[in-house]
VOPAGU-2260 file (C-alpha; in pm, 1 decimal, decimal comma):
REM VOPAGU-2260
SITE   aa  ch    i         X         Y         Z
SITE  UNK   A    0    9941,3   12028,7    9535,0
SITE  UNK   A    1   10261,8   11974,3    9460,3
SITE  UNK   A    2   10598,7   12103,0    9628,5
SITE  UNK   A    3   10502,2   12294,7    9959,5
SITE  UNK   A    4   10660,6   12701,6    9978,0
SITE  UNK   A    5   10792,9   12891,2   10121,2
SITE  UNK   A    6   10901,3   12547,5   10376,6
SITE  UNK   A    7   10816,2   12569,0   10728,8
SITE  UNK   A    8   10950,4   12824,2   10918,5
SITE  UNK   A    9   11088,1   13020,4   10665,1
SITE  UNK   A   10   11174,2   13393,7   10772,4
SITE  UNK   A   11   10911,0   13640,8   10706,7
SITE  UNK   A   12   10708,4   13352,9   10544,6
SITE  UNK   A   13   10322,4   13284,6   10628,5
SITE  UNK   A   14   10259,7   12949,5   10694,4
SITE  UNK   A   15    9949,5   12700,7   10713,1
SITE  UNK   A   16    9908,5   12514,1   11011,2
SITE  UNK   A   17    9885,9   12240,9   10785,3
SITE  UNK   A   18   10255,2   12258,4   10658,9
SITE  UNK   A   19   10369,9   12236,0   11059,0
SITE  UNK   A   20   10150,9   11867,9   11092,9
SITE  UNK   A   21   10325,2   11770,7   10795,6
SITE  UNK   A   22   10657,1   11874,2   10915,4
SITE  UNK   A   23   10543,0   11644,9   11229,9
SITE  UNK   A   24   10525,4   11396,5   11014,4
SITE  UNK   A   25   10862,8   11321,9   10918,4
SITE  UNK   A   26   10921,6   11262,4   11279,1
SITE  UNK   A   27   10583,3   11092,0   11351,8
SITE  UNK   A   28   10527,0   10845,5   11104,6
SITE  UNK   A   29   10199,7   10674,8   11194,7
SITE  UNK   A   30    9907,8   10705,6   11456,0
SITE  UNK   A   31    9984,2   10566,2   11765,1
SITE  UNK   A   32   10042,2   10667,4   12177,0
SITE  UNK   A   33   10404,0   10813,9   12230,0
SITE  UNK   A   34   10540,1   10631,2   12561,6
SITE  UNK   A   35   10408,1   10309,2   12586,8
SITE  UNK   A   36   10169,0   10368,2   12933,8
SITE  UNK   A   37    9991,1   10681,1   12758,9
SITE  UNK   A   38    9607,4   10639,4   12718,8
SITE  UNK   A   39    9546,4   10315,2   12864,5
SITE  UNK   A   40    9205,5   10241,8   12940,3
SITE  UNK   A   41    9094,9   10046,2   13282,8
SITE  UNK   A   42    8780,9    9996,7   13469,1
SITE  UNK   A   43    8693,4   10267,1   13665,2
SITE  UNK   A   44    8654,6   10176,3   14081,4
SITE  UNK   A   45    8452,5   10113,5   14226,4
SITE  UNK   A   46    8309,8    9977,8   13878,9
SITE  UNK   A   47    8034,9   10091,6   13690,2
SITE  UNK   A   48    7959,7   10174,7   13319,0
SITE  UNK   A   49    8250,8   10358,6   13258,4
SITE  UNK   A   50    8596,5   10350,9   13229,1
SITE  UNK   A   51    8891,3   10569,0   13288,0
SITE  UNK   A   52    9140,2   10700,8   12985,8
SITE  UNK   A   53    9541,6   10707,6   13133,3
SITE  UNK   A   54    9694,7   11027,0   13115,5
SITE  UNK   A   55    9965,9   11111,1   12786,7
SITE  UNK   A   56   10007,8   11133,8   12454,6
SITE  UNK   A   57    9987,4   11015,5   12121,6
SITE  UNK   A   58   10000,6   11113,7   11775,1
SITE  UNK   A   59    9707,8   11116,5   11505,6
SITE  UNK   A   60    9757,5   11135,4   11152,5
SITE  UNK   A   61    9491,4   11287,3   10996,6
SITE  UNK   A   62    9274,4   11125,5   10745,0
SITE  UNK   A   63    8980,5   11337,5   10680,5
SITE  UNK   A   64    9182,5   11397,0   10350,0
SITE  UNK   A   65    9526,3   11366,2   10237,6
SITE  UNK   A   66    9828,9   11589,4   10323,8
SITE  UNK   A   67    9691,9   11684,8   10673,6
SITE  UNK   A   68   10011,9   11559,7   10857,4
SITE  UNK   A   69   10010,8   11464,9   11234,7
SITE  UNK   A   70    9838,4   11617,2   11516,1
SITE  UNK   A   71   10044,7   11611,0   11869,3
SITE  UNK   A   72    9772,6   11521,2   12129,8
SITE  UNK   A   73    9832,6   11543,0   12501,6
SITE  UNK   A   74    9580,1   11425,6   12813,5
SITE  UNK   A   75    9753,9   11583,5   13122,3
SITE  UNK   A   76    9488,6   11390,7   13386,1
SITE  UNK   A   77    9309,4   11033,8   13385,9
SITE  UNK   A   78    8931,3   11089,5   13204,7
SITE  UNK   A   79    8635,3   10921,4   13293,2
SITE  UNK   A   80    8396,9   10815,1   13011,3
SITE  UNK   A   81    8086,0   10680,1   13042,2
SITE  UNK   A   82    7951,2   10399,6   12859,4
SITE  UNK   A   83    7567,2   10378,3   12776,0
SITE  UNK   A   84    7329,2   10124,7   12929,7
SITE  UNK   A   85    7370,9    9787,2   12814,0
SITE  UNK   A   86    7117,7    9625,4   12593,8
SITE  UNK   A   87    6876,6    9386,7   12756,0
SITE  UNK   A   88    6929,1    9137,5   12525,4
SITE  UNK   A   89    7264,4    9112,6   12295,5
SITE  UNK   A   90    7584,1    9190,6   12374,1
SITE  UNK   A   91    7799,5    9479,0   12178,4
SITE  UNK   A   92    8134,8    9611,7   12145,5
SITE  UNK   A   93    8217,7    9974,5   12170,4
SITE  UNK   A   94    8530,1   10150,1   12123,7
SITE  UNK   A   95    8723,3   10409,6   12275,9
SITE  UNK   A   96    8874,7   10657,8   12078,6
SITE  UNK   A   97    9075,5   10988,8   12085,0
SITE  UNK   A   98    8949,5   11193,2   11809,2
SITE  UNK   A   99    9104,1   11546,2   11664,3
SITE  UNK   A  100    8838,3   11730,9   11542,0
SITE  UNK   A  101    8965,2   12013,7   11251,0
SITE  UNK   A  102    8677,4   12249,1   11118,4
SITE  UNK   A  103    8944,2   12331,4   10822,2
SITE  UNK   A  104    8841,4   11986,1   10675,8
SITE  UNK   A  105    8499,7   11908,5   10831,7
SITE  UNK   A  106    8258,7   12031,4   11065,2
SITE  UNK   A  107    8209,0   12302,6   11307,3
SITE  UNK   A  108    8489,0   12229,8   11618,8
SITE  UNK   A  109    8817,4   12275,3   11674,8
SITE  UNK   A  110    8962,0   12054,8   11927,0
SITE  UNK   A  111    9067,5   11661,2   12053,0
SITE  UNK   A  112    8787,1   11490,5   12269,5
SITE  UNK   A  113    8744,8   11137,3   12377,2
SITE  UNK   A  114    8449,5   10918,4   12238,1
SITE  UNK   A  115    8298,2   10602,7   12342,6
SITE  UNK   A  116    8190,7   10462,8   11982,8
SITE  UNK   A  117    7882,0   10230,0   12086,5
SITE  UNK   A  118    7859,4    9899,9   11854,2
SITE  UNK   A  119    7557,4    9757,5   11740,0
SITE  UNK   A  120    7383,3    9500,3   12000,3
SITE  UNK   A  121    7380,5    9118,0   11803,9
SITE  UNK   A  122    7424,4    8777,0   11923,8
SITE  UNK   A  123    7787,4    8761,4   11796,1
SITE  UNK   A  124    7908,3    9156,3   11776,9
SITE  UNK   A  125    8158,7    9328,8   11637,7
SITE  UNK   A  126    8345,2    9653,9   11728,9
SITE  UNK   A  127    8269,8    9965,9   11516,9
SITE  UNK   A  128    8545,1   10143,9   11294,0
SITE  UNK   A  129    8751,2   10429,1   11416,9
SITE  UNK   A  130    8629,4   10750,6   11311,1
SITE  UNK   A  131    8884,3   10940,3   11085,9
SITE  UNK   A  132    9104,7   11179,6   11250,5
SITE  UNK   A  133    9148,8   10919,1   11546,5
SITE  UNK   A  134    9386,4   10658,2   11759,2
SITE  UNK   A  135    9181,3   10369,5   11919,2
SITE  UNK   A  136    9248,0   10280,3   12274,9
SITE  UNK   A  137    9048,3    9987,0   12339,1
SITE  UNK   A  138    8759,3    9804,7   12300,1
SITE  UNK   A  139    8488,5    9762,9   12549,8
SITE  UNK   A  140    8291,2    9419,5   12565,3
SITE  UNK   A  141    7942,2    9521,1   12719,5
SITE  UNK   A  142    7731,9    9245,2   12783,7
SITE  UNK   A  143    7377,6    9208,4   12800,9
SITE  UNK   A  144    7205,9    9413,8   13061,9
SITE  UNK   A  145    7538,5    9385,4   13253,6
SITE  UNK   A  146    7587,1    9684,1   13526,4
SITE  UNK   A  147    7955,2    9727,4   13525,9
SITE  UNK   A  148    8267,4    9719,2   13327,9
SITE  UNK   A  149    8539,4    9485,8   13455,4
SITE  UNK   A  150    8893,1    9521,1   13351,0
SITE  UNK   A  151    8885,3    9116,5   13168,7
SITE  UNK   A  152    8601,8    9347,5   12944,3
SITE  UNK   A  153    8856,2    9598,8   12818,5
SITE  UNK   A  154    9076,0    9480,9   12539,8
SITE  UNK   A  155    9401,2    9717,5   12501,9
SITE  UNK   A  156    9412,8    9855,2   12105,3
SITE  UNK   A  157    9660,5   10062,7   12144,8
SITE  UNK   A  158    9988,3   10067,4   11928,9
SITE  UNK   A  159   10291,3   10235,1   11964,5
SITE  UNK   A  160   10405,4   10545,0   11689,7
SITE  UNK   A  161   10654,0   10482,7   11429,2
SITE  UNK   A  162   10925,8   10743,0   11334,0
SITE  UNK   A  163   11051,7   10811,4   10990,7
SITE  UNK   A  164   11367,4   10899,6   11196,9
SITE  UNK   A  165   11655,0   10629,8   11115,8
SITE  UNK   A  166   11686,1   10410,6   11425,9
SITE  UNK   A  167   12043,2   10334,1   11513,4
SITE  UNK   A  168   12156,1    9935,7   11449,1
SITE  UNK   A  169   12237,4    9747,2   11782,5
SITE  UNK   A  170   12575,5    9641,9   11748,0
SITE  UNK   A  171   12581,8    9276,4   11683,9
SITE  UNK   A  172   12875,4    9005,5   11825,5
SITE  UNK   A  173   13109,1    8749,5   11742,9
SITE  UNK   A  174   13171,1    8542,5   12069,8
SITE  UNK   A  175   13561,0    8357,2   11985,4
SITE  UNK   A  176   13730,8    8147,6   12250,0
SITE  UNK   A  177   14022,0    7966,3   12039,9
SITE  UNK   A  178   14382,3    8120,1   11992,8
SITE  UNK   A  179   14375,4    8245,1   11673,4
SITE  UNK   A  180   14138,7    8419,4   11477,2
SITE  UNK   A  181   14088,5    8526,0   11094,9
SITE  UNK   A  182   13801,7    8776,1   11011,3
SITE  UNK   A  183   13506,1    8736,2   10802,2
SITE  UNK   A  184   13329,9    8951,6   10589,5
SITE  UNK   A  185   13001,9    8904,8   10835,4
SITE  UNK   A  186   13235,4    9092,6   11104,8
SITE  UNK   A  187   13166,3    9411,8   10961,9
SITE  UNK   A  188   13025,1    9641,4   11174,8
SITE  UNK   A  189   13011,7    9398,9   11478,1
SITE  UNK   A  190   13191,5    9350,1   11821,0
SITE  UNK   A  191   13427,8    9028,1   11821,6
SITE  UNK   A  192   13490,7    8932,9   12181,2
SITE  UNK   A  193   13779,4    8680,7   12228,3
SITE  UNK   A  194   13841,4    8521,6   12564,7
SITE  UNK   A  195   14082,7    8295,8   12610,0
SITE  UNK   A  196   14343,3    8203,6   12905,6
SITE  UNK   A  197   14647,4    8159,9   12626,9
SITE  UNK   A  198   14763,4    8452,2   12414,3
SITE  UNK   A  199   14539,4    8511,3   12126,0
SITE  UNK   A  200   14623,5    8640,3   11732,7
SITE  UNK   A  201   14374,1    8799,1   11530,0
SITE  UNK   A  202   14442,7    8821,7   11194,0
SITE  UNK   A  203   14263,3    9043,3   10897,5
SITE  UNK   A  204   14324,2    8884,7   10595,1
SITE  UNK   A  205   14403,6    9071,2   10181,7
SITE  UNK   A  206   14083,7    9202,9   10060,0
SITE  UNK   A  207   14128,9    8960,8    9756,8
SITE  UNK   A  208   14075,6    8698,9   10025,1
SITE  UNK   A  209   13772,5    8887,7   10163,5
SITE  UNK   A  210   13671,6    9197,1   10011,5
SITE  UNK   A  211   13575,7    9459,8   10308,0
SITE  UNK   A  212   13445,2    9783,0   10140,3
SITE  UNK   A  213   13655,6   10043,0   10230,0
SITE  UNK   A  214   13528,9   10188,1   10588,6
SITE  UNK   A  215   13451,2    9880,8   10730,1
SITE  UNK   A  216   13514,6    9893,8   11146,5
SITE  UNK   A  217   13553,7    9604,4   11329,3
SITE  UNK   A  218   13557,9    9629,1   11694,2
SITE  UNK   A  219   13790,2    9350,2   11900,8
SITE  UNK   A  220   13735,3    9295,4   12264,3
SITE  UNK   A  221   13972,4    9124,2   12517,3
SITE  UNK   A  222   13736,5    8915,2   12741,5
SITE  UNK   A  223   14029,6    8680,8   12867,0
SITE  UNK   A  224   14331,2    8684,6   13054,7
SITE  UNK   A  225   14521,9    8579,3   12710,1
SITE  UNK   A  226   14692,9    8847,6   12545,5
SITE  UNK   A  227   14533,1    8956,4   12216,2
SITE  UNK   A  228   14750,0    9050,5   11905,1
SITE  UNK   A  229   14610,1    9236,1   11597,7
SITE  UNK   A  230   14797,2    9202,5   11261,9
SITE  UNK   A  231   14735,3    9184,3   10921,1
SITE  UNK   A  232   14799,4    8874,4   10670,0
SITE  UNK   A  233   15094,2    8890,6   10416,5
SITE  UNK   A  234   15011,7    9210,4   10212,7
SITE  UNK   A  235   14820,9    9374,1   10433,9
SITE  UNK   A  236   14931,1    9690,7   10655,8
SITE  UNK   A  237   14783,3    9780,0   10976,2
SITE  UNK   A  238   14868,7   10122,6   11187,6
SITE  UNK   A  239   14856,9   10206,5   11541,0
SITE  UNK   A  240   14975,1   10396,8   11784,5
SITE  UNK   A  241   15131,0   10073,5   11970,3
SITE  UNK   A  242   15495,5    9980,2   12034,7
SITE  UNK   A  243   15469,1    9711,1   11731,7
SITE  UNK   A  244   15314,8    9943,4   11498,5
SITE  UNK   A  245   15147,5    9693,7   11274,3
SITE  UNK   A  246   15085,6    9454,5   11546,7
SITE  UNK   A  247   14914,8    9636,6   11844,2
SITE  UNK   A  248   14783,3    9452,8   12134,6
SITE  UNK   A  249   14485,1    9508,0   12345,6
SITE  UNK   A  250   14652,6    9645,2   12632,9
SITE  UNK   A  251   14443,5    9449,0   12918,6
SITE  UNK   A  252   14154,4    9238,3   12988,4
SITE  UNK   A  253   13865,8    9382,0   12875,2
SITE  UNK   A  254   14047,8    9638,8   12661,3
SITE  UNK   A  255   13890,4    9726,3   12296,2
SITE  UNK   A  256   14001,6    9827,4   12005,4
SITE  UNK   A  257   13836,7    9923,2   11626,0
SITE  UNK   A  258   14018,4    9795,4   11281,7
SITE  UNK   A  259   13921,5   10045,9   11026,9
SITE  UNK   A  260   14015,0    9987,7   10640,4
SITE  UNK   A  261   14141,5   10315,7   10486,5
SITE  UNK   A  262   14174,7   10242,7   10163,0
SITE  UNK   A  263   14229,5    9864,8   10012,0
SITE  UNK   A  264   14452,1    9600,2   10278,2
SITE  UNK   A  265   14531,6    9931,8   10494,3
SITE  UNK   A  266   14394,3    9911,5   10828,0
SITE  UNK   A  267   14413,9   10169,2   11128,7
SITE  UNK   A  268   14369,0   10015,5   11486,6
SITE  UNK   A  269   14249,5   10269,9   11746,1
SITE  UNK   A  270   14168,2   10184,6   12086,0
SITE  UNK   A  271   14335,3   10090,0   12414,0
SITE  UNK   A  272   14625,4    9948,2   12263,8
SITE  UNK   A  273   15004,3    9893,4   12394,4
């Protein structure tokens, strides 16, 4: 199939359940819990064979096929699952699982359930695959002909969703303590803190010197007592709203102010100035 019409929630359109999940799915890029305490799995108390699934959610893409998008699952109270009798000789590993189950694709239900996926009893075991359509939560050493599941059994497998939604950059710094101060090309973008007890001059140099593209922002915090002075190098013209124009000043200690390039060596400074 190619390009999906009429799009999701078009008026007076009919449209597939399917073509909601994958709408989902620009938001909800891979499997995985949504808040990081949802669907933990612990020992039950008093122990026994079973354990107890956290409440919360999670997301599931769907793999039965391709193009089935994400299914939105949500436990609203902590589940008990029981876990079968152990085997009186060799230890396994099971796994616990959150499985949507989507008679559209395969089989006969319609609905999200919790399995305990028993592995195969050996003298060195390993864990069985999750079943398509599902998130693992953990894995569950059961010993042989052990009684009870401790919490040092349960191993946590879950991870945390992924979002095709663009995350927003932390804003990195430029920690400066001397008196004067000439800007890089690496200050793009970042905070430049400059602390100092003496009066301090910050100075943006031409762009044939270093070549910000036009738009870059630099932010300029006064951390110290110092005064701090903004101007440009020989050639280069800065704006403000300040008393010196084209040499504001950060008007008191901790005072900030952003250096934006208009157009080539023309700078605005906007910000607590005087």
């Amino acid at each position: 199939m190619a390009l999906r019409t009429p799009p999701s929630w078009l008026q007076n359109g009919s449209h597939p359940a399917e073509n909601d999940r994958l709408s989902m799915q620009a938001i909800f890029a891979t499997t995985g819990i949504i808040g990081s305490s949802s669907l933990a799995v612990s020992a039950n108390s008093p122990a026994g064979m079973s354990v107890v699934v956290a409440s919360g959610w999670a997301a599931i893409v769907g793999t039965t096929q391709a193009n089935m998008g994400v299914y939105t699952v949500y436990n609203d109270a902590s589940t008990t699952l029981t876990i079968t009798t152990a085997d009186p000789t060799n230890p396994r590993i099971d796994r616990i699982v959150a499985t949507v189950q989507d008679a559209y694709y395969s089989g006969a239900y319609n609905d999200v359930i919790f399995q305990v996926v028993a592995g195969t009893p050996a003298g060195s075991p390993t864990a069985p695959a999750t079943p398509a359509n599902s998130i693992s939560l953990a894995t569950v050493a059961v010993g042989a002909a052990v009684t009870q599941i401790n919490s040092g059994n349960i191993t946590d497998t879950r991870t945390a969703v992924t979002t095709n939604l663009p995350a927003l950059p932390n804003t990195a710094t430029n920690a400066q303590t001397g008196t004067t101060y000439t800007t890089v090309l690496s200050d793009s973008a970042k905070l430049v803190t400059l602390s100092n007890a003496s009066p301090v001059t910050v100075t943006i140099p031409l762009n044939s010197s270093v070549a910000y593209p036009v738009g870059t922002e630099i932010t300029f915090a006064r951390y110290g007592v110092g005064t701090v002075t903004i101007q440009g190098a020989g050639g280069v013209t800065l704006v403000s709203t300040a008393a010196t124009a084209a040499q504001p000043t950060l008007r008191a200690q901790y005072s900030s102010a952003t250096a934006i390039q208009t157009s080539t060596d023309n700078w605005l400074v906007v910000g607590d100035i005087a």
